[in-house]
C-alpha positions in Angstrom: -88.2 -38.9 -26.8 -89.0 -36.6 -24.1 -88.1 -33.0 -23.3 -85.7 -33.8 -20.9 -83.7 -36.7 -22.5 -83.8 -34.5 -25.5 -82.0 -31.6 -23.0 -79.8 -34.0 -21.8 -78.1 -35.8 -25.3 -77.7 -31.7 -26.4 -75.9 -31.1 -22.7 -73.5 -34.5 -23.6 -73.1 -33.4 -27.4 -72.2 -29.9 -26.1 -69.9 -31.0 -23.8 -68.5 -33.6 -25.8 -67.6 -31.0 -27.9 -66.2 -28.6 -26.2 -63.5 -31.4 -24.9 -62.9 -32.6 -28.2 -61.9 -28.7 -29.0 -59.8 -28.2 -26.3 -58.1 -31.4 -26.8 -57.2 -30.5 -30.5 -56.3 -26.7 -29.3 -53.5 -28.8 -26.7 -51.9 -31.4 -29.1 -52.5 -29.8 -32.4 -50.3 -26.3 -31.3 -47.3 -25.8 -32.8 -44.3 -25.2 -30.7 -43.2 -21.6 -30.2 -39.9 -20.3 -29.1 -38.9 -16.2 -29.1 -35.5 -15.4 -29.7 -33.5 -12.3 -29.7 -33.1 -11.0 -33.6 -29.3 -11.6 -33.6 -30.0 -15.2 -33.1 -32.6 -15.6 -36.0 -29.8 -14.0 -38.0 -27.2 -16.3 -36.9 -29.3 -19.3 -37.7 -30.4 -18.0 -41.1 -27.0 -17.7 -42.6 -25.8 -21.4 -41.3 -29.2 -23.1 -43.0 -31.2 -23.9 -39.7 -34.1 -22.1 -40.6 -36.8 -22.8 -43.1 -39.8 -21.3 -44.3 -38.8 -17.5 -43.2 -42.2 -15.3 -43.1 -41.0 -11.6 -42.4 -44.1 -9.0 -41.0 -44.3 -6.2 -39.7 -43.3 -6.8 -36.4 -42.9 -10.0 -36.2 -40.3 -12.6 -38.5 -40.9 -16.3 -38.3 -39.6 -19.3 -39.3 -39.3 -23.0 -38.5 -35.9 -24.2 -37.2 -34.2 -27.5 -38.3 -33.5 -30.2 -35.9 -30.0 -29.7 -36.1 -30.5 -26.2 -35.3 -32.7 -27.0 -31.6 -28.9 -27.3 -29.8 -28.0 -23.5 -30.8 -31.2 -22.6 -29.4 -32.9 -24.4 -26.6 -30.8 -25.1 -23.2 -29.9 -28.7 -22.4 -32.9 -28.9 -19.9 -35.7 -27.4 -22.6 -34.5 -29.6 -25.1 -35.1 -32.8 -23.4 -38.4 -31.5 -22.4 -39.4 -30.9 -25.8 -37.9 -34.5 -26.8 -40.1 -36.1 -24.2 -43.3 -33.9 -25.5 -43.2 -33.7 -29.0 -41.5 -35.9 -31.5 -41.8 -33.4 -34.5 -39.6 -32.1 -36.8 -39.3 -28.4 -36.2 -40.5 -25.7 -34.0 -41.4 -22.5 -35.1 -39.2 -19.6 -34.1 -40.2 -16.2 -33.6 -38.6 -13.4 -33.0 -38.8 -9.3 -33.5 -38.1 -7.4 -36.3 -35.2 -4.4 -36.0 
């Protein structure tokens, strides 16, 4: 194999890579809302929120399905429903 087909296999690899990264960077995110800390509260205490990670500045946690319509306005939720078929989306929101 010569130098330059050798150059250009590492150019398609490279590239081939680098798509193959940005795809998984594009489907693989998680969805990520910010909402006021009141909110967070409010969901907590009615069991719409799992998995609740509190930091130092930030608290987290994954919302419920049932919990997306206390959330998300009409027009973001059927966004979301035509994006992303999963079962939660992670909230965040800051810590007071």
């Amino acid at each position: 194999m010569g130098k330059w087909q050798q150059q250009f296999s590492i150019g398609y690899f490279v590239v081939a890579l680098i798509l193959l990264f940005a795809l998984q960077t594009y489907f693989a995110a998680p969805r990520v809302e910010t909402i006021s800390y009141s909110q967070f509260k409010t969901l907590v205490k009615k069991g719409l929120v799992s998995n609740v990670v509190i930091g130092e500045k930030v608290i987290r946690g994954d919302i419920k399905p049932e919990g997306l319509k206390e959330v998300l306005s009409a027009e973001h939720l059927k966004e979301l429903n035509e994006k992303d078929k999963e079962d939660t989306i992670t909230l965040y929101c800051c810590a007071s």
